[in-house]
C-alpha positions in Angstrom: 140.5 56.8 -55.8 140.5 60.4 -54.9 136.8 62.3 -55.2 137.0 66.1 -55.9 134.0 68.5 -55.9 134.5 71.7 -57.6 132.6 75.0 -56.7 132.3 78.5 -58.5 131.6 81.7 -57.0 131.3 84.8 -59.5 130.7 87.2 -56.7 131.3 91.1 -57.2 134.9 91.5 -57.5 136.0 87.9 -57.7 136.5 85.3 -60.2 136.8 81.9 -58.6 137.1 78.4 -59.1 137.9 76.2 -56.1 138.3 72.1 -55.7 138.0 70.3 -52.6 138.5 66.7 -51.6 136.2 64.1 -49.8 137.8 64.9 -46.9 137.8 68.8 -47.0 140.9 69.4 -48.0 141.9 72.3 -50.6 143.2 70.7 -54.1 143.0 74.1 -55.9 142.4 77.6 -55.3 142.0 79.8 -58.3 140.8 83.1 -58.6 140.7 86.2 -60.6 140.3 89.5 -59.1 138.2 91.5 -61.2 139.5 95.0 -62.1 138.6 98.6 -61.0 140.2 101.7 -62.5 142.0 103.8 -60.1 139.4 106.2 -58.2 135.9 104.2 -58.8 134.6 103.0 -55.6 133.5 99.6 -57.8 132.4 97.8 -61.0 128.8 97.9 -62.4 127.2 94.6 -62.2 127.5 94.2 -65.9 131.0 95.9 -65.9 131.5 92.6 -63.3 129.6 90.4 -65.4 131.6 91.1 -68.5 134.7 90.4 -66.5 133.7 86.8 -65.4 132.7 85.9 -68.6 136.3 86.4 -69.8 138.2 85.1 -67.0 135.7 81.4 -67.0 137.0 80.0 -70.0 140.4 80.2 -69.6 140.2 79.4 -65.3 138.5 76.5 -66.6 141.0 75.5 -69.2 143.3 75.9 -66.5 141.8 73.8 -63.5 141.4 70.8 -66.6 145.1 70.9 -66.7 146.0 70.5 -62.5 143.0 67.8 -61.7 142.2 64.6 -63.1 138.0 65.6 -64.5 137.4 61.6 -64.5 137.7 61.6 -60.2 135.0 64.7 -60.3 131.9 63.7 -58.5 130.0 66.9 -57.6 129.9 70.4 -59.7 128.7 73.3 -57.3 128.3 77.1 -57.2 127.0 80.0 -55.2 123.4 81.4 -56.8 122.7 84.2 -55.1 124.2 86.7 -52.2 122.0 84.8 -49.5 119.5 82.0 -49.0 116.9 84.0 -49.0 113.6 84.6 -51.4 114.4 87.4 -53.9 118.2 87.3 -53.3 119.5 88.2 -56.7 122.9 89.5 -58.2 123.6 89.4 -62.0 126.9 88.6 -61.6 126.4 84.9 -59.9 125.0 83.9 -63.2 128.5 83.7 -65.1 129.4 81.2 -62.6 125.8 79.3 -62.0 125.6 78.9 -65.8 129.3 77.8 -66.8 129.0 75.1 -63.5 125.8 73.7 -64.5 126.9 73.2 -68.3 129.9 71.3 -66.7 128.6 69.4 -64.5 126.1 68.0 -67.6 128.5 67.4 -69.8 130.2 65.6 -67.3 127.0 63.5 -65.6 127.8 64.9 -62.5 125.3 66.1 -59.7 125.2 69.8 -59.5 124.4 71.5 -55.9 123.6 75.3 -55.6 124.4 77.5 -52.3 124.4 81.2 -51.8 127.6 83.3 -51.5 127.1 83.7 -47.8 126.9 80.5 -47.2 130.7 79.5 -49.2 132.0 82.4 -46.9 131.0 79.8 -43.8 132.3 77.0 -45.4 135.4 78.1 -46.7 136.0 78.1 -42.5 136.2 74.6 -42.6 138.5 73.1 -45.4 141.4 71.9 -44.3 139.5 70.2 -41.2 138.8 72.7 -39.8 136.0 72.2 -36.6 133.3 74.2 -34.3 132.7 71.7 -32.2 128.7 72.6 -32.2 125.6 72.4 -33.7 124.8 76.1 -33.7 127.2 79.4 -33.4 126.9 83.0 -34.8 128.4 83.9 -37.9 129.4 87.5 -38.5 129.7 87.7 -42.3 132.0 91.0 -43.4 132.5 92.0 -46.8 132.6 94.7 -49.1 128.9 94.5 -49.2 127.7 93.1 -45.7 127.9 93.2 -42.5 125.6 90.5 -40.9 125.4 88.6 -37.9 123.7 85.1 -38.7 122.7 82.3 -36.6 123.8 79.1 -38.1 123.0 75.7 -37.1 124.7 72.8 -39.1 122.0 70.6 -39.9 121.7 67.1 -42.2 121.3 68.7 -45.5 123.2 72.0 -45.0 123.4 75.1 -43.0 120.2 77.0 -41.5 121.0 80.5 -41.7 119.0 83.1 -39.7 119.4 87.0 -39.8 119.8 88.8 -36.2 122.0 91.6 -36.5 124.6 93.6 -38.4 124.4 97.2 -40.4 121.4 99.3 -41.3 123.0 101.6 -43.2 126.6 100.8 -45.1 128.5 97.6 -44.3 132.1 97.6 -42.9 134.0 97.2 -46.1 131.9 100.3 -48.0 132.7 102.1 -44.9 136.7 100.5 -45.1 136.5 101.4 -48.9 135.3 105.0 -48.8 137.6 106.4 -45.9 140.3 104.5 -48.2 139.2 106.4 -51.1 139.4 109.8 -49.3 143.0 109.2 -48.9 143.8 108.3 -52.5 144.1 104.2 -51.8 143.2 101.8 -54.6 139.6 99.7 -54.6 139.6 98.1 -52.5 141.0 99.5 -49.5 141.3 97.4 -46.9 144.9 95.9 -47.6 145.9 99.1 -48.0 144.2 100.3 -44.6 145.3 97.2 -42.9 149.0 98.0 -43.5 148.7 101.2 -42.6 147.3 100.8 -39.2 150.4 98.4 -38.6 152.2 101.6 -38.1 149.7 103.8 -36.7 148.4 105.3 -33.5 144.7 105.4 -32.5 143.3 109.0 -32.2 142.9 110.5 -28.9 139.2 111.8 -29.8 135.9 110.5 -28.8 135.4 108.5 -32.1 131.4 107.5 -33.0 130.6 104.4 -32.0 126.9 103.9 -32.7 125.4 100.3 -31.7 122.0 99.4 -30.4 121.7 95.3 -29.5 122.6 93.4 -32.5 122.2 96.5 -35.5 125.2 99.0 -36.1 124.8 102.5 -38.0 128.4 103.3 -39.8 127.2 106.4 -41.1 128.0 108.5 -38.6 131.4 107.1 -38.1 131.7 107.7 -42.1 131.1 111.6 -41.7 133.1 111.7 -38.9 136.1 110.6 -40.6 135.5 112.3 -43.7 135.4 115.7 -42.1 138.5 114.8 -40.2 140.1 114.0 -44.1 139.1 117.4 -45.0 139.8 119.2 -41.6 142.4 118.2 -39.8 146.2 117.3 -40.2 146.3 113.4 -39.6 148.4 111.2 -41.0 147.3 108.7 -42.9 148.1 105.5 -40.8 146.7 106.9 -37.2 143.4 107.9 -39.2 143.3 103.7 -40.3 144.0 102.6 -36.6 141.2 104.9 -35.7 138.5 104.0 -38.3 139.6 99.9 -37.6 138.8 100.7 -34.2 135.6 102.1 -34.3 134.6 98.9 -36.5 136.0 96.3 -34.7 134.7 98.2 -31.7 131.4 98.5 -33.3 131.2 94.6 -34.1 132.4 93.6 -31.0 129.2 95.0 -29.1 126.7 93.7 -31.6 128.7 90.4 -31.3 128.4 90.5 -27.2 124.8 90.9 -27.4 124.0 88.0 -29.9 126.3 86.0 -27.6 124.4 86.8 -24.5 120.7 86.6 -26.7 121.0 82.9 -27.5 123.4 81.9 -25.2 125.7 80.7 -27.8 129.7 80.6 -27.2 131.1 80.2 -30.3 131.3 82.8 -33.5 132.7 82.5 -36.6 133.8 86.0 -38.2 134.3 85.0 -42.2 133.7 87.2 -45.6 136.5 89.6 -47.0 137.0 92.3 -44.2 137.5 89.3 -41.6 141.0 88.9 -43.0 141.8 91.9 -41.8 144.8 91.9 -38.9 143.1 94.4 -36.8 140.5 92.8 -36.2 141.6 89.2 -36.0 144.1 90.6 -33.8 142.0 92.9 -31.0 138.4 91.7 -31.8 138.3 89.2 -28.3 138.9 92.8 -26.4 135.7 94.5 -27.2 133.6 90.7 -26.9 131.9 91.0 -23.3 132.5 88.2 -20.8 135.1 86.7 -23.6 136.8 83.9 -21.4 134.6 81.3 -22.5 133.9 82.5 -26.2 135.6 80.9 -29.0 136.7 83.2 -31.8 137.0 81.2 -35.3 138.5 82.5 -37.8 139.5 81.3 -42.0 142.9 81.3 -43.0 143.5 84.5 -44.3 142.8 83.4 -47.9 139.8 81.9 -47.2 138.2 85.2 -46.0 138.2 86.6 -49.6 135.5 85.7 -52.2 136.2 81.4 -53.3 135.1 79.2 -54.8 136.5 76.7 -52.2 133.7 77.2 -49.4 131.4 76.4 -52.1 133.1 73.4 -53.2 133.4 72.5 -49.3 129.5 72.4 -49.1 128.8 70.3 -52.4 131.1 67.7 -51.0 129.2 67.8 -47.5 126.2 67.8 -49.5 127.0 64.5 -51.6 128.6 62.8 -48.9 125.3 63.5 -47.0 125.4 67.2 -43.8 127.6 68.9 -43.2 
């Protein structure tokens, strides 16, 4: 009889219900992008948290009509951003709550994990494999940009901070430069598309990296001020700025490499979808030859609630 494990992630600007079989394959992959009027650079977290607690009830109504609830065996969903003490957004409530009510009233085991941590799992549905006990993760979203050490151990994923942004993360930078040329939150689809077409800028473009830590702001003013001052079009000024951040993650990725002598890194979380950078990112990784770049498919990289489904299976069957 076929098992299924269902997850929820009510992350910032994504409704999501996921299911997954005992075997890591996708059964169902719904979500609901929460909506942001034309302009705003985001939602409120209780603008957000008003969303997902309209879109639940009828998401759930729909995922009892495509599975069979009787082959259920695990109810999961993402807590928190990160594993980490004092991690804490309102919005994963709407999800933590409406999977632990089901997963009572079914008499089903119910298995928390933090956002972060779906983002890494949703790389392995579908069979996916790092052939490993330990890689880096870089984990870029709307809201982060961090490089994590990740070893797989028997009851889940060890997750250790050791790089990424001290300032804004990739997508805020993504999103604002977006914003400056009228685009629609989010950007990065938008900027994605448009650096299909473009040329990178032949001007010494702020790259600031030291070791494993990047500073965006300075690549933020410099392409506002080059909005406001000079005549670019729109799709060589998105090559540009998708440069300087694949550029800029590139380097902080070659270090962590080099640090703990680790060849493999997964790049997951919204921005990682991103052609740009799934395309060029092996260019600006130092010594790449023996590095393995994993990437999601595309729509796993997005907010799910299949990564987190992913995990509960792994952690019912017994690691990951």
């Amino acid at each position: 009889m076929e098992k299924l494990f269902i997850g929820f992630d009510t992350s910032a600007y994504t409704t999501s219900i996921g299911v997954v079989d005992q075997f890591g394959n996708e059964v169902l992959n719904l979500r609901e992008i929460l909506k942001v009027k034309k302009g705003n650079r985001g939602l409120r977290q209780q603008e957000a948290v008003f969303q997902h607690i309209n879109n639940l009830p009828k998401m759930i109504e729909e995922l009892t009509t495509k599975i069979d609830i009787k082959n259920v065996e695990a109810i999961s969903a993402s807590g928190s951003p990160r594993n980490i003490i004092g991690s804490y957004m309102p919005v994963f409530k709407a999800g933590k709550g409406q999977a632990f009510i089901l997963s009572s009233i079914l008499d089903k085991r119910y298995f928390e994990f933090s956002h972060q941590e779906g983002h890494i799992g949703s790389y392995f549905i579908n069979n996916k494999k790092i052939n490993s006990n330990e890689f880096l993760a870089l984990h870029i979203s709307g809201g982060t940009t961090e490089l994590l050490k990740v070893a797989k151990e028997s009851n889940g994923l060890d997750i250790e901070i050791i790089g990424g942004t001290k300032d804004i993360s990739a997508g805020q930078l993504i999103d604002r430069i977006g914003i400056k040329l009228g685009l629609n939150f989010p950007c990065g689809k938008e900027i994605d598309e448009l650096s299909s077409t473009g040329e990178r800028l032949d001007r010494n473009i702020p790259i600031s990296t030291k070791e494993t830590w990047i500073n965006f702001s300075g690549t933020e003013t410099y392409f506002q001020r080059l909005i406001d001052n000079m005549n670019y079009d729109n799709s060589n000024i998105s090559k540009s700025l998708l440069y300087a951040v694949t550029k800029s993650i590139g380097n902080i990725i070659s270090e962590g490499l080099e640090e703990y002598k680790i060849d493999n890194v997964l790049i997951t979380g919204g921005v990682a979808s991103n052609s740009y950078i799934r395309n060029n990112l092996a260019n600006y990784i130092k010594n790449n030859s023996n590095i393995k770049i994993h990437f999601p498919n595309i729509e796993h990289c997005t907010d799910n609630g299949v990564g987190i489904a992913y995990l509960g299976s792994q952690e019912w069957i017994g690691g990951i």
